[in-house]
C-alpha positions in Angstrom: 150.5 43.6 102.5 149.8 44.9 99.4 146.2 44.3 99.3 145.8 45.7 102.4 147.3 48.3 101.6 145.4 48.9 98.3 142.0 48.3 100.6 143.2 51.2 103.0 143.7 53.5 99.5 140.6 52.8 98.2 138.6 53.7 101.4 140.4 57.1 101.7 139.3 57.4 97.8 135.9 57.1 98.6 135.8 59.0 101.1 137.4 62.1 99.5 134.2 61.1 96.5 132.3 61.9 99.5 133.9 65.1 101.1 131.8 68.1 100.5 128.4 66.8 100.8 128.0 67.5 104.2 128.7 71.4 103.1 125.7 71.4 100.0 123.7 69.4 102.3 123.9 72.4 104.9 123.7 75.2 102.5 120.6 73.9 100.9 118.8 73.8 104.4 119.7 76.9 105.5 118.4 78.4 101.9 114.9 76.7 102.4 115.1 78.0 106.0 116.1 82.1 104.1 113.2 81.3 102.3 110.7 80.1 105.0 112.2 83.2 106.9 111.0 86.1 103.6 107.8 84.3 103.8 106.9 84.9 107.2 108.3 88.4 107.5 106.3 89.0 104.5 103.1 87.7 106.0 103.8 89.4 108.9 104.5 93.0 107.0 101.0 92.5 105.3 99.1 91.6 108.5 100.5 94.8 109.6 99.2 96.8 106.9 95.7 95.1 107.2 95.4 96.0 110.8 96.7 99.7 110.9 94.4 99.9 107.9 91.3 98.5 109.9 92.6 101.0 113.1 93.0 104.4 110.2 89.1 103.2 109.1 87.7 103.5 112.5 89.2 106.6 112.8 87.5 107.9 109.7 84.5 106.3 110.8 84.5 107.8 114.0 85.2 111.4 112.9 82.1 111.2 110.5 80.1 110.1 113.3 81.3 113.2 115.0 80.3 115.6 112.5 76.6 113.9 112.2 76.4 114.4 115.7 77.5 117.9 115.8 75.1 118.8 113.0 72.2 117.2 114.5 72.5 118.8 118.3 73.4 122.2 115.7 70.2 121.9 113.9 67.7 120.9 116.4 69.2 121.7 120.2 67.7 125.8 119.6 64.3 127.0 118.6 65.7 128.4 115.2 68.6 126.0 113.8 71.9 127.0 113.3 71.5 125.7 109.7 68.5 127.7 108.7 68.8 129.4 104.9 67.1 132.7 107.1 69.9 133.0 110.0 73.4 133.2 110.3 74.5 130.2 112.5 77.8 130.9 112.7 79.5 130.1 114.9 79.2 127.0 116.3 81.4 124.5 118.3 82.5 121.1 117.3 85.2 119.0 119.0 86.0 122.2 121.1 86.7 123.9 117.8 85.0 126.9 117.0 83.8 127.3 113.4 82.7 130.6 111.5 81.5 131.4 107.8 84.5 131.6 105.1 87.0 129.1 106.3 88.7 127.0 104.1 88.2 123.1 103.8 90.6 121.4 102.5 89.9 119.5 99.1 87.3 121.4 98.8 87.0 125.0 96.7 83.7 125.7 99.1 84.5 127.8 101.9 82.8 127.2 104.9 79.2 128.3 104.8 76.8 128.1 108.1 73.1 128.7 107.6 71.9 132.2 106.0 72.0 130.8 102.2 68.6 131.7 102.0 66.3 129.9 99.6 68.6 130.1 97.0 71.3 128.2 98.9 70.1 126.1 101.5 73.3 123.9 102.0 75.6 124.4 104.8 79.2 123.2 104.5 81.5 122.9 107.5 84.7 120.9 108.1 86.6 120.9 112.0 89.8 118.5 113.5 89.5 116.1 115.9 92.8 115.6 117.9 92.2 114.5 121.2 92.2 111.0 122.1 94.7 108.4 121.4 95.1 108.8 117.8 98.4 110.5 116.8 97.5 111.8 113.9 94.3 114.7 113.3 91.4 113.0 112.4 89.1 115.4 110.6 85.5 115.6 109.4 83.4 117.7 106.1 80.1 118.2 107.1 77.3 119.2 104.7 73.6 120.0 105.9 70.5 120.5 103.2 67.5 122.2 104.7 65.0 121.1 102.2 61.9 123.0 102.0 59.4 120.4 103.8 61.2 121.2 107.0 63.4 118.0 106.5 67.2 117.8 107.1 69.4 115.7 104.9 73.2 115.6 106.8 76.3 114.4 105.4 79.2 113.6 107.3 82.8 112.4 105.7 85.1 111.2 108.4 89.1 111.0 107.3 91.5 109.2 109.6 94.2 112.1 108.7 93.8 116.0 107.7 96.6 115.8 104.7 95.1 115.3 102.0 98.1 114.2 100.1 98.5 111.0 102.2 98.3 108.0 100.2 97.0 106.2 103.1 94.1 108.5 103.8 90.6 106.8 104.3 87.2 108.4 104.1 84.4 107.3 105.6 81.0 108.5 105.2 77.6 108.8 106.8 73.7 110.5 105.5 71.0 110.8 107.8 67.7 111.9 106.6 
């Protein structure tokens, strides 16, 4: 009885060797699981920054097309354009904003200048929101036209997906036509 009983201690010995694994074994899976879990999130957070940024450039893009477009009907929809260094153009109407001569643009120590430079000056400068749409933020555009002296236009448009310029996350997007 003695060796039985002996056999009997020994297997509750080894056993008690034993206890606990089942604990390590469990918090070392659920750590590589934590970890798995911090690196999807963190993909996941920086897919989310890629695609709002691609969605903030198309605004940006799409406000400098704006402001080509309003120059270009501006400059050649009358008989005299509204940029010509001879004329006062202003006003004109962009986005269903009106603009006028000596507004302020933001970043920029030019106010805004519409035609009558004269030879001297023959660079317009205008700037106007765009806030209709879906985006929920003010999209805005800088405009400058050069009449050169050849009769040729040179327009530059710079698109921003936001107005404040102290936005870390502001884009600019530009466009020239000759």
């Amino acid at each position: 009885m003695n060796k039985i009983f002996n056999f009997q201690f020994s297997i509750f010995n080894f056993r008690k060797k034993q206890a606990g694994i089942t604990l390590f074994i469990a918090v070392v899976i659920m750590g590589i699981l934590l970890l798995i879990s911090f690196a999807v999130i963190n993909i996941t957070l920086k897919a989310t920054l890629f695609a709002s940024s691609g969605r903030d450039s198309q605004y940006a893009f799409f406000a400098a097309d704006a402001g080509i477009e309003c120059a270009i009907y501006w400059d050649s929809t009358f008989d005299i354009s509204k940029f010509a260094t001879s004329t006062s153009g202003s006003p004109i109407n962009c986005a269903g904003k009106t603009i006028s001569n000596g507004g302020a643009i933001p970043g920029n120590s030019n106010p805004i200048l519409i035609g009558g430079g004269g030879s001297a000056n023959p660079t317009s400068i205008f700037y106007f929101t765009l806030d209709q749409g879906e985006n929920p933020v003010a999209s805005c555009a800088i405009v400058t036209v050069t009449k050169n002296t050849d009769g040729s236009t040179h327009i530059k448009s710079r698109g921003y997906n936001t107005c404040d310029t102290s936005n870390p996350r502001r884009i600019e997007r530009g466009i020239e036509i000759n």
